[in-house]
N, C-alpha and C positions, 0 to 999 in steps of 0.2 A: 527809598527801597520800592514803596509802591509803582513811581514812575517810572523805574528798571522793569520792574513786571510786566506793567502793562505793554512797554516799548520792545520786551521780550515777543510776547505776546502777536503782538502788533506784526513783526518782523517772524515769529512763525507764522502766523496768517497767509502772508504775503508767499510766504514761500510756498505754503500748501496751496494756495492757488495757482500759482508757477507750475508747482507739479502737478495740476488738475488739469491743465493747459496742454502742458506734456503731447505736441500729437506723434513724435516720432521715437518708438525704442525700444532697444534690443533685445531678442527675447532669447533664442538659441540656436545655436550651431552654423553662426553667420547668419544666424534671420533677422530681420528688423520687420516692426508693425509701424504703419503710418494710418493713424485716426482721426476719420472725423466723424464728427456724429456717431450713426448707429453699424458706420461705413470701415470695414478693416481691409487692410492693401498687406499682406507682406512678401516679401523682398527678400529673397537668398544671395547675399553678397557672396559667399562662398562658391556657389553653383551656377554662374555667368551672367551675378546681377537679375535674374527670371523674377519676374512676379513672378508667384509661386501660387496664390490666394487674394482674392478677392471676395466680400462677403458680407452681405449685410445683416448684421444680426450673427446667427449661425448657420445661415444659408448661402451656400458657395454658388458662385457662377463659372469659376475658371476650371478646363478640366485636370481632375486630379489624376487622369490615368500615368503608370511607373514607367511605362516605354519611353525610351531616347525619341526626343524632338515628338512629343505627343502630350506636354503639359502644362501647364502655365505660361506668360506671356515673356517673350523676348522680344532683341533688335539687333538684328541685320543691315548690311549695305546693300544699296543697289548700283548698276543692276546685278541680279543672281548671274548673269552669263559671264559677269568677273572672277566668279569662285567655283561655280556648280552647284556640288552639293560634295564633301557633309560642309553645312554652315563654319565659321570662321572659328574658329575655337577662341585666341581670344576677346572675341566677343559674346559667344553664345555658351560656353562651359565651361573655360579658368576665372578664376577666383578676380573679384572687382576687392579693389581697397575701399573699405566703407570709413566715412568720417559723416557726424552729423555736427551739424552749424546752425545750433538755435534749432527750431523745428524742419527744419532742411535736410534730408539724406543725401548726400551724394558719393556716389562710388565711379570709381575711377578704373577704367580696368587697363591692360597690358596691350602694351604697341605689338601690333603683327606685322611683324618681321617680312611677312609673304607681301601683304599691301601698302606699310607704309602707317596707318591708323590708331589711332587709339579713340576709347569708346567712353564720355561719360556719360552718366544718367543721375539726374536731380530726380526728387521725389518729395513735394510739398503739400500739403492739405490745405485744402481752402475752406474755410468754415461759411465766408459770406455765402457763397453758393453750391456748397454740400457736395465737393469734386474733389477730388488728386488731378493737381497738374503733374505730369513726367516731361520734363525737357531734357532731351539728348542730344548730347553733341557730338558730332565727329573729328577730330583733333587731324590735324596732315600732320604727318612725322616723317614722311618721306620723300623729303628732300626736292619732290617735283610737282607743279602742277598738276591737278587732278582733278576730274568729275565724277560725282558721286551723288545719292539721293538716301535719304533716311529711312527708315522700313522696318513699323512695327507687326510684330505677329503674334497675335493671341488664340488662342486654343479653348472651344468650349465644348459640352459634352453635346452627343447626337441626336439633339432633342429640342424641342419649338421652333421659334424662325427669326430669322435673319432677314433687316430690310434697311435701305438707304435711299438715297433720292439719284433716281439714275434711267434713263430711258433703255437701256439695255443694254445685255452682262454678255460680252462675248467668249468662247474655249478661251482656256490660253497654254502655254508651255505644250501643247499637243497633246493637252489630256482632252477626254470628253466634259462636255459644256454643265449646267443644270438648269432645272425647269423653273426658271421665274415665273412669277406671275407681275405683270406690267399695271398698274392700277392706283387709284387713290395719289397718283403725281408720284410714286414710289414702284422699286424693286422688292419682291419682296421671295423670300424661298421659305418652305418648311422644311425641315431639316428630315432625311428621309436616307435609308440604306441602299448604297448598292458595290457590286463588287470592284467595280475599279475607280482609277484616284479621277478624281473630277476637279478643276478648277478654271476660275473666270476672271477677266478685266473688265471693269467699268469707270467711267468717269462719273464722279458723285459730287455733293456739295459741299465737303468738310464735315459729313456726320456719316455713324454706324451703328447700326442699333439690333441687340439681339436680345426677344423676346422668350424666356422659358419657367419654370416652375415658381410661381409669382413675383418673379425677377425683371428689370429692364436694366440691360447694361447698355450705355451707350456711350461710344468714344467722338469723343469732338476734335478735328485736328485744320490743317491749314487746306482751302479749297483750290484745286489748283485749275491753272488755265488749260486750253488745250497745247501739246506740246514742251508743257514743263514736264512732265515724266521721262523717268529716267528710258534709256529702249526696249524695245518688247515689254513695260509692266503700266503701270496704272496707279491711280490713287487709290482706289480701294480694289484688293484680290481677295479673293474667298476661295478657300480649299479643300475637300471633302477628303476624308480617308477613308478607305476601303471599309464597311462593315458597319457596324454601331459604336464606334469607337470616340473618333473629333473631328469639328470641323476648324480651320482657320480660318479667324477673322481679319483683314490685314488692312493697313494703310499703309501711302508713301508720302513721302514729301517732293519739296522741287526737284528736280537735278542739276544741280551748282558746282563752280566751278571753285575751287580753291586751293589759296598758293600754299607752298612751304611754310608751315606754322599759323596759319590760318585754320578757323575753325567754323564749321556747320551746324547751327543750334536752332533744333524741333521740338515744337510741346504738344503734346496731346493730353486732352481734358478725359478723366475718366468718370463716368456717373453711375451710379445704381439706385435704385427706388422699387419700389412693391410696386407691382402691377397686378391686377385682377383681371386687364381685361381681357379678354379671347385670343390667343398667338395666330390672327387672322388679320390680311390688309381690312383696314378699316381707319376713317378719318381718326376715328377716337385716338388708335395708338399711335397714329402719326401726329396726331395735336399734344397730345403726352408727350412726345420726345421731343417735339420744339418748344414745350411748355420749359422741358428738365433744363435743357442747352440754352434755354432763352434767346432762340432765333424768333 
């Protein structure tokens, strides 16, 4: 009887460590939490797959503003001059099927009928080195040949700055440009109000880093060469909205060609850690961000 016990015992242990392990699950209303460390990601399967939150502690980086296309992070195809605007619906706002597998999220959202596509998105915690990978694929469902490029867009509030590795950020889409500062081997902006939409193209080095209220978030993705981007965009675009509202932070991937039933699959690394230091180009926050990414 004793060794019933013990082997009882033994066997709730194991389980309670299981569930101590636990980095992905569901909390409500199609949400899902993915943890690692002190680091919380979550995920509205329901509302078009969106980060929704990100946050270390209980200190948020992503913006939480309630306007349509103004909050938390999505994925788009490229290039935009395929669709315009408003973004793709089922990719950006009908409901994704969520299943997790072990500690793996993936949600799976609905073929568009208009392009052909279907959209998933994994969502894994890495403990070795304190990140959420998100890898996205693009699925062909229709029937022909196509080229396409991956294209993430995150949203953060209008405040510290944004900086990558890039010799210079040109206008793009015909809005007005903004006032980088070129220095420290980096691009770098402070986030600042004005009334109309501004946005830029630059070629970067597969990182993105935005500095604000003792926060660094920074996104690690594939660096690409000259000429793999999809037409008129860029591996990293940044977008300003009108006022003190948000800005986007974006990346692409290649522009790839794929057949009927052929799929296109992008990861991008997410990081967040305290920062003390100053929201100013300076070696320090760019040796921090290649320190976090371990470039």
């Amino acid at each position: 009887m004793k060794k019933h016990i013990i082997m009882l015992f033994a066997a709730l242990s194991l389980g309670s460590a299981a569930l101590s392990a636990q980095t992905v699950k569901a909390v409500e209303d199609g949400k899902y939490d993915i943890k690692v460390g002190d680091i919380t990601m979550t995920v509205n399967a329901a509302q078009g797959g969106k980060i929704v939150s990100y946050r270390l502690g209980e200190k948020e980086v992503l913006s939480q503003t309630r306007m349509a296309n103004s909050f938390g992070s999505t994925f788009w195809t490229s290039p935009q001059s395929e669709w315009n605007w408003p973004p793709v619906a089922e990719y950006d706002r009908k409901a994704f099927k969520a299943e997790v597998n072990g500690n793996v999220l993936v949600l799976t959202g609905e073929k568009s009928e208009r392009f052909g596509y279907r959209v998933r998105k994994e969502f894994k915690a890495d403990a070795k080195n304190n990140s959420i990978a998100i890898t996205y694929t693009i699925v062909n469902e229709s029937g022909e040949t196509r080229k396409v490029a991956p294209w993430e867009i995150s949203r953060v509030p209008n405040g510290g700055m944004l900086f990558f590795d890039a010799k210079e950020a040109t206008p793009a889409n015909n809005m007005k440009g903004m006032n980088f500062v070129f220095e420290q081997k980096a691009a770098w902006f402070t986030l600042d109000e004005d009334k109309e939409n501004r946005k830029i193209n630059a070629d970067g080095k597969g990182w993105l880093a935005f500095s604000d209220n003792g926060l660094l978030f920074v996104k690690k993705f594939q660096d690409l060469k000259a000429g793999e981007e999809a037409p008129a965009e860029a591996e990293i675009q940044i977008y300003a909205n009108p006022g003190k509202t948000f800005v986007e932070i974006e990346e692409q991937g290649a522009y790839t060609t794929i057949a009927p039933g052929e799929e296109l699959s992008w990861t991008v690394r997410w990081y967040l850690v305290p920062n003390d230091l100053p929201a100013e180009p300076s070696k320090a926050l760019l040796k921090k961000v290649l320190k976090t990414i371990k470039l």
